[in-house]
C-alpha positions as a printed NumPy array, in Angstrom:
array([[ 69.19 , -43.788, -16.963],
       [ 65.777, -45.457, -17.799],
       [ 63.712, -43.29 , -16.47 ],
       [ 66.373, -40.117, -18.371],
       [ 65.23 , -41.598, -21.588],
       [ 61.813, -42.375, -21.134],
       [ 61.296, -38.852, -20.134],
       [ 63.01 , -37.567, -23.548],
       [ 60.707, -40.03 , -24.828],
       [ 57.782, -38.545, -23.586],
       [ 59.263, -35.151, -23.99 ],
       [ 60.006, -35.388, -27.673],
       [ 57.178, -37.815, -28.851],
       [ 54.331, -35.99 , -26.998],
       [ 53.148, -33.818, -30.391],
       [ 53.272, -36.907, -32.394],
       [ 50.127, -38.791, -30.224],
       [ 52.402, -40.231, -27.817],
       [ 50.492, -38.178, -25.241],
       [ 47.67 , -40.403, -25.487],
       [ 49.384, -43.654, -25.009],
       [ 50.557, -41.731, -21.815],
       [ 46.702, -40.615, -20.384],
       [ 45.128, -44.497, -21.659],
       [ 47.51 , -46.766, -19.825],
       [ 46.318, -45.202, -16.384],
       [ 43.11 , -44.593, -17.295],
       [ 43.017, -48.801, -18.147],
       [ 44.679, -49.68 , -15.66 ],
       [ 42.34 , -47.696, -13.341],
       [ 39.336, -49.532, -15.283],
       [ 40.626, -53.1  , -15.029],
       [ 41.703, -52.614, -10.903],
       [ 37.584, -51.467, -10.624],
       [ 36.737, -54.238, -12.84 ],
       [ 38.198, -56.6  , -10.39 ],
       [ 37.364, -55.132,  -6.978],
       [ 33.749, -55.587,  -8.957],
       [ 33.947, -59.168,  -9.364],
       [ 35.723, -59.924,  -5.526],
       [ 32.444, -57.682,  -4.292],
       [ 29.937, -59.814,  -6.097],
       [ 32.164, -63.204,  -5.081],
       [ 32.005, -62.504,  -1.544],
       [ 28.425, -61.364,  -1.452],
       [ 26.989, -65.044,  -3.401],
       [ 29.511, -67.058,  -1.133],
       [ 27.207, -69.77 ,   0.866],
       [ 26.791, -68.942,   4.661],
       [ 27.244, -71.792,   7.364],
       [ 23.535, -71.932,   7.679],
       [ 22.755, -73.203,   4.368],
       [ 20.29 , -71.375,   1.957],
       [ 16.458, -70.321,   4.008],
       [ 13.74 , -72.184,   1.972],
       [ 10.308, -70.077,   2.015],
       [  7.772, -70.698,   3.964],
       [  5.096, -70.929,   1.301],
       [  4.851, -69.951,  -2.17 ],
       [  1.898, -67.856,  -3.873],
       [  1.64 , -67.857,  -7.384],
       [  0.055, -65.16 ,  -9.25 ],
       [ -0.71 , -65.211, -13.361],
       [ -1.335, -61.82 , -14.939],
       [ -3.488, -61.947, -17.766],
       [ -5.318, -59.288, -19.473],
       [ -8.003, -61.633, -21.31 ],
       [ -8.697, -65.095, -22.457],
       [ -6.6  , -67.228, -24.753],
       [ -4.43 , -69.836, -25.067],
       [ -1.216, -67.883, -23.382],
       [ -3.265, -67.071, -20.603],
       [ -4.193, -70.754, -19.984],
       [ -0.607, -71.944, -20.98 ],
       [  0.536, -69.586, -18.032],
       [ -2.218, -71.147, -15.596],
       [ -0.739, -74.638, -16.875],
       [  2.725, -73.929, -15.77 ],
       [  1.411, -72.473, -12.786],
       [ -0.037, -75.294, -11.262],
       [  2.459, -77.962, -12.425],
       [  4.798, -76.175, -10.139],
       [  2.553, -76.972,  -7.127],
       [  2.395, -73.716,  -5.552],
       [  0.616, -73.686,  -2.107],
       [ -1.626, -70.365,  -3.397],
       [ -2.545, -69.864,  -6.814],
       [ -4.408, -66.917,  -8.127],
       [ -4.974, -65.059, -11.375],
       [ -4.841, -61.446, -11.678],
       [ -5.707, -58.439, -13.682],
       [ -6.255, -54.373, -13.969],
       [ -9.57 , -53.327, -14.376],
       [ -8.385, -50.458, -16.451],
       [-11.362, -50.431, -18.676],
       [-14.862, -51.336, -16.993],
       [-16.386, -53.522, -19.946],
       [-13.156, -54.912, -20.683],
       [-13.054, -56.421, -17.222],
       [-17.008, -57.404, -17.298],
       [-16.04 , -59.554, -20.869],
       [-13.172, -60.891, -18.744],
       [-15.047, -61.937, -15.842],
       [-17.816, -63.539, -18.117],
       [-15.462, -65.437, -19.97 ],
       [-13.392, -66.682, -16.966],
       [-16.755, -68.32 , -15.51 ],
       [-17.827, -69.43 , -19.323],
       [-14.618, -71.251, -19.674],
       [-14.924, -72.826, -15.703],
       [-11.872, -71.691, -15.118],
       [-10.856, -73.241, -11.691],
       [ -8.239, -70.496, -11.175],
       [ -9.747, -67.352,  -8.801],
       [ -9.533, -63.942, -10.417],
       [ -8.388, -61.409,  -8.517],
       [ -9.028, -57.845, -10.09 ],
       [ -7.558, -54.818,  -8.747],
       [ -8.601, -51.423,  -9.998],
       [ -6.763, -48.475, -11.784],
       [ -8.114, -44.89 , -11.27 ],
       [ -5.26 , -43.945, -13.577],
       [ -6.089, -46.766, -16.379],
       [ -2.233, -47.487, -15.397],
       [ -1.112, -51.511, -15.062],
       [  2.548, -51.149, -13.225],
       [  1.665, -49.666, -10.335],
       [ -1.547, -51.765,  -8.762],
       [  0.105, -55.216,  -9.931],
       [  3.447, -54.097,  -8.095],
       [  1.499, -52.613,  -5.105],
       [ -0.297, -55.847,  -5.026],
       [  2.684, -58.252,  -5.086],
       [  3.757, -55.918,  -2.262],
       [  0.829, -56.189,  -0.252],
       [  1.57 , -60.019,  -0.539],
       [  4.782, -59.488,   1.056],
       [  4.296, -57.384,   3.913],
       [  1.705, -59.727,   4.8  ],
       [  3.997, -62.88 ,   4.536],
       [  7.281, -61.697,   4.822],
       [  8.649, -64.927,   5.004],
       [  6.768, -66.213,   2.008],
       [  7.614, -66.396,  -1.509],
       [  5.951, -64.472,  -4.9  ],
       [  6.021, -66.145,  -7.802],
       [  4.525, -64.062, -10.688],
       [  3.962, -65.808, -14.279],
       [  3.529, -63.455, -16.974],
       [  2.676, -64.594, -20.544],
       [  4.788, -63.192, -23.036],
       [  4.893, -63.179, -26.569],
       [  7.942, -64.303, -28.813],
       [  7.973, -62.907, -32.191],
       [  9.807, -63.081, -36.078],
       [  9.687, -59.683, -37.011],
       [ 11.717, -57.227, -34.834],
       [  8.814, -54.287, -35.25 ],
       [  6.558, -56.792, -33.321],
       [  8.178, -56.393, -30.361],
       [  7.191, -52.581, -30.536],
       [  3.21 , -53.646, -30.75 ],
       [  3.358, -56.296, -28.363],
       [  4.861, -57.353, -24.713],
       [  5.555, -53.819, -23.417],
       [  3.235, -53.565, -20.696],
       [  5.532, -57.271, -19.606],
       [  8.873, -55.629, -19.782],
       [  7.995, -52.729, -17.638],
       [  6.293, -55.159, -15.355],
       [  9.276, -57.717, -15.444],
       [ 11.908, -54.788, -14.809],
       [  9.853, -52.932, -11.758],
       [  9.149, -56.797, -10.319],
       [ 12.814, -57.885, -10.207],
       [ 14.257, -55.706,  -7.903],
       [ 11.444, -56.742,  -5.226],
       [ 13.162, -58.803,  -2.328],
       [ 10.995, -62.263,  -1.943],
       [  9.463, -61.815,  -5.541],
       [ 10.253, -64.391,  -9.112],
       [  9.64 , -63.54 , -11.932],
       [  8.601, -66.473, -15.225],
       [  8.525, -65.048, -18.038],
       [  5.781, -67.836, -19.938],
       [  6.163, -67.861, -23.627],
       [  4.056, -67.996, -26.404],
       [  5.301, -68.568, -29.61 ],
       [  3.169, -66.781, -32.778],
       [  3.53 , -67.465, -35.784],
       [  5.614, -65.388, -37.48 ],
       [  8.669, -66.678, -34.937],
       [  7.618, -70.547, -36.174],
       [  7.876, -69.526, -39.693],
       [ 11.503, -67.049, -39.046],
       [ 12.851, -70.925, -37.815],
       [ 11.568, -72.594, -40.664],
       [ 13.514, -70.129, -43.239],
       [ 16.329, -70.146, -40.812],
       [ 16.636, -74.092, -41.171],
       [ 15.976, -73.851, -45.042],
       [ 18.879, -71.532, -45.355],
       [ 21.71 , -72.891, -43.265],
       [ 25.324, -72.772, -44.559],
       [ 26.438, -75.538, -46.235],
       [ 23.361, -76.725, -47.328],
       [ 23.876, -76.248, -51.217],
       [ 27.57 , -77.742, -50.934],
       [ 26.088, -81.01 , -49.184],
       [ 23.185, -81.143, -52.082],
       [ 20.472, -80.455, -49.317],
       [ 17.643, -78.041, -51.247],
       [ 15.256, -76.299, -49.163]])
């Protein structure tokens, strides 16, 4: 009898939008089951294994930088106080003089860090650093990569269109390489210091407790 009146229901409701009550409840029920299966996939596939997790044999670290500056020796900083067993800093010579300024300033500074430079026909940066960081691993399979990239953090949301792009790209392409970490180092300019400073002049509640900016 139930199923008599449901399907006058249906029947006599379906030009009043009914009709799409009727297609949604599969269609979410459909989603949700996926949803699920989802989340049982990814469950079984970070469960621990009897033989505990494989630590790597060694560890090479490798800083990108593109010049000299106090992000580039922030990254070198962090680098080292992790205690990697290699340590080496590298760039794109995508511009000839660019590189020879570079290399000048590197020694001028006494940088204790070596510089590794591959080149760029194409004046592109993806490519050689992730063919490098490749190279690294076919050599050492058993070895891990850690790459350190310095990376801006900014106030103004149109400075992340002049700055950190070359980064992302990097970051993105370098993430889905098996034996490979990616630390992101950050470097705080100004303009995010200052977007905190307004932020904690203008919290809510301020006025009410008598607290001026």
């Amino acid at each position: 009898m139930t199923a008599v009146v449901l399907v006058v229901v249906r029947a006599t409701k379906f030009s009043h939008g009914v009709y799409l009550v009727v297609i949604a409840i599969p269609l979410l029920f459909l989603l949700m089951r996926g949803i699920h299966r989802h989340y049982g996939q990814v469950r079984r596939e970070l469960e621990l294994e009897d033989g505990g997790i494989t630590l790597p044999s060694r560890v090479h670290a490798v800083v990108l930088v593109s010049t000299v500056h106090k992000p580039t020796l922030r990254a070198l900083a962090f680098a080292k106080a992790n205690r990697p067993d290699t340590l080496t800093a590298l760039t794109v010579n995508v511009d000839d003089a660019d590189t020879h300024v570079l290399r000048a300033e590197w020694e001028r500074h006494d940088i204790d860090v070596p510089l590794k430079v591959v080149e760029s026909p194409y004046r592109e940066i993806t490519r050689p650093v992730v063919d490098h960081i490749k190279r690294i691993r076919r050599e050492s399979p058993r070895d891990l990569v850690c790459v350190y990239i310095p990376e801006y953090v900014v106030g103004r949301w149109w400075e992340n269109l002049l700055h950190n792009q070359s980064s992302l790209r990097l970051t993105w392409r370098l993430r889905f390489e098996p034996g490979v970490m990616v630390v992101s180092v950050p470097w705080q300019l100004y303009s995010s210091r200052r977007r905190d400073v307004d932020r904690r002049h203008h919290l809510p509640g301020h006025l009410r407790r008598g607290i001026s900016p």
